[in-house]
N, C-alpha and C positions, 0 to 999 in steps of 0.2 A: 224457494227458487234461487239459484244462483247465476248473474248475470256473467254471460263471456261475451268478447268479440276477438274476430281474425281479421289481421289486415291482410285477407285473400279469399277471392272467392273458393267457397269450397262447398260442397252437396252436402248438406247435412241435412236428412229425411227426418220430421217429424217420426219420437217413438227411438228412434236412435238409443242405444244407448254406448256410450264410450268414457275412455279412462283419460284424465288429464294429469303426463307426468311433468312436475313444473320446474323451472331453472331459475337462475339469476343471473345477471352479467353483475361481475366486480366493483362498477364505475357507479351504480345506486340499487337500489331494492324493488327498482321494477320489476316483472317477468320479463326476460331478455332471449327464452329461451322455452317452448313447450312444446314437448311431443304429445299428441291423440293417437289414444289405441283407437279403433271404432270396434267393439264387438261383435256390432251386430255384421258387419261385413268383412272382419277379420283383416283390419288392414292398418298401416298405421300412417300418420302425416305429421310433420315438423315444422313449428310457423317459428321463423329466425329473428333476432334483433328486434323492432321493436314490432313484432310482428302478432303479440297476440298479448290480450290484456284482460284484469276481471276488476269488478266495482274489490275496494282494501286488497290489492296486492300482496297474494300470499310471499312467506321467506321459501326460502330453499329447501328447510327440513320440516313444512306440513307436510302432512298424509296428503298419499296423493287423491284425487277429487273421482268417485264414479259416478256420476250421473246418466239422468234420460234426455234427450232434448227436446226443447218446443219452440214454438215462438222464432221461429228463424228469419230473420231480415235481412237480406244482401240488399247493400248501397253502394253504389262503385265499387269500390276494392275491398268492402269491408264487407265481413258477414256477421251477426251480433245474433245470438242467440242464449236462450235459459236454460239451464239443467234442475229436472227434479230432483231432489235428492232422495237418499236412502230414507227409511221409516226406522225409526229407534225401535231396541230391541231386538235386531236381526243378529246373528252371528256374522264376522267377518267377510266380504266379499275378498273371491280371489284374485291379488292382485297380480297381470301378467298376463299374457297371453291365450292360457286354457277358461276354460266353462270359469263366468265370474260366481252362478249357483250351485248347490248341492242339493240334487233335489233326493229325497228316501223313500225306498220299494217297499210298502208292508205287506203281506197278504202270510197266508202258508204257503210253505214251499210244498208240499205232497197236492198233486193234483193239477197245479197252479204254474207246472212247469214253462211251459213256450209262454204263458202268459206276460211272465215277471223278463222274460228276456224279450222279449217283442215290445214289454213297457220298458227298458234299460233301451234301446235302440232310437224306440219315440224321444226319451229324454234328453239323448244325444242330439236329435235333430231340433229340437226346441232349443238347444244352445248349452244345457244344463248338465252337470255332470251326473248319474244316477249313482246312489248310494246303496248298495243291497248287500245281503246278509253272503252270497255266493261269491262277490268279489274281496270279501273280508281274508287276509293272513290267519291263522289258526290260533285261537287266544287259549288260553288256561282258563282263562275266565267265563263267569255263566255268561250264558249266549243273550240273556233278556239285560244284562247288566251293561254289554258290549254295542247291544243295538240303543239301548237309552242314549248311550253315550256318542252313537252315530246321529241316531236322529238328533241330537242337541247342536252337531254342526250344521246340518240342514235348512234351505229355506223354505223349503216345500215339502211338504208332507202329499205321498200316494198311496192311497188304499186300493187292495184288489180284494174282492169277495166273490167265493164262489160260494160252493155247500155244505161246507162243516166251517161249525162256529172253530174261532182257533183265542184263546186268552191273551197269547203272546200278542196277538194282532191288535186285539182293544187295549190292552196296556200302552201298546204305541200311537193309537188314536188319539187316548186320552192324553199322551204327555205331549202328541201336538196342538192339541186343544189349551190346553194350562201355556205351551209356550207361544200361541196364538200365532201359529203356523198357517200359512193358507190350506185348505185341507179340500186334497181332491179325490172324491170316490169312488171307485167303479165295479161295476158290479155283474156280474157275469149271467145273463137267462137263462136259468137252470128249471126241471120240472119240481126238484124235490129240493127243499133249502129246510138246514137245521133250524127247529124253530127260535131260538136264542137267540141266534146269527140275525135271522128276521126283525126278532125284536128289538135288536140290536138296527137295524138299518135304517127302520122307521123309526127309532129314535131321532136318529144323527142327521136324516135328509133335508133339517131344512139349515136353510142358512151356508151352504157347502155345496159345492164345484157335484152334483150325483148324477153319474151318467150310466147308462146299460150299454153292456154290447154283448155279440153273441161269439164271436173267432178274434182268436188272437191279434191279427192282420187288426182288424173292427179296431182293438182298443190300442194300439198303436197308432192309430192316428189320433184316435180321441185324447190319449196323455198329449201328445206334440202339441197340439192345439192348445188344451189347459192349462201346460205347463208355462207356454207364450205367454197369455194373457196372466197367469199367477207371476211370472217375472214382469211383468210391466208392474203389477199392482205391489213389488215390495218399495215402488219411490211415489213421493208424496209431493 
């Protein structure tokens, strides 16, 4: 937990999460100067002079701070509030104003068509940028080589299953699993499923985000949703 306060009132909703860019003024090593992005409402606010403060006074050139907020207490003019912070081992949050996550599309692409872009859509409205194999530049490189290397920026791992087992698809599971990625899986009700694939689901179902749907529509909500709460759960 890291302690802030603003000398102003200002709405900050528990779950919040927002970006703290910090300043100094010349004259000592206070914070003299801090602008909040808020992510989650896509808005930004500037608390002046000696207008906003944290417990040891970062310098000028820390990294800037992303946190969640809780804990909010307005008292006259002041509002003092905690940020969760990040969980170690995540790859870099984006710093700036677009999607602070990368969330990554597994599934097959044959079949799995409207599916993987109805889930690209859901993850846009969860706040998260989506990551898939159809938005990629055209590499030289093997395409299972190119995707490891996507999902390693990632903070969120998606799985779609339909009815054919597909290898590429479990290689990616597994190297979210090893980089202990939230891992969310969905599964499409089908009559006939490959039996591999099967034994493969009942493997993986416990312990992991495992939802059904039946229409595309279905599981574009259900990713928005997941993807929500798997961004809350990467701060501690």
């Amino acid at each position: 937990m890291i302690p802030c306060w603003i000398n102003q009132q200002v709405l900050l909703p528990h779950g919040q999460i927002i970006e703290i860019r910090r300043g100094i003024r010349e004259r000592d090593d206070r914070i003299r100067v801090t602008r909040f992005f808020d992510h989650t409402h896509k808005s930004i606010f500037t608390s002046w002079d000696n207008g906003a403060g944290m417990s040891n006074p970062p310098r000028e050139f820390d990294p800037v701070i992303i946190g969640m907020i809780t804990d909010v207490n307005s008292t006259g003019s002041q509002t003092s509030f905690n940020l969760r912070q990040i969980k170690d081992g995540l790859p870099p949050f984006n710093v700036g104003e677009g999607p602070l996550t990368k969330t990554f599309i597994s599934s097959r692409i044959a079949g799995l068509e409207d599916e993987r872009l109805q889930s690209a859509l859901g993850i846009c409205e969860a706040g998260s940028q989506p990551i898939y194999w159809e938005g990629f530049p055209p590499e030289s490189r093997p395409a299972q080589e190119v995707m490891i290397e996507r999902l390693d920026e990632c903070h969120i791992y998606v799985g779609i299953f339909g009815t054919e087992y597909s290898e590429p698809t479990i290689i990616e599971y597994r190297r979210a699993e090893q980089l202990n990625r939230p891992r969310l899986c969905f599964v499409k009700n089908v009559d006939n499923r490959d039996g591999q694939l099967t034994d493969f689901l009942h493997e993986v179902r416990d312990g992991i985000v495992y939802q059904n749907f039946t229409s595309p529509g279905e599981l574009k909500i259900l990713i928005r949703d997941a993807v929500v709460h798997a961004i809350e759960d990467l701060f501690e």
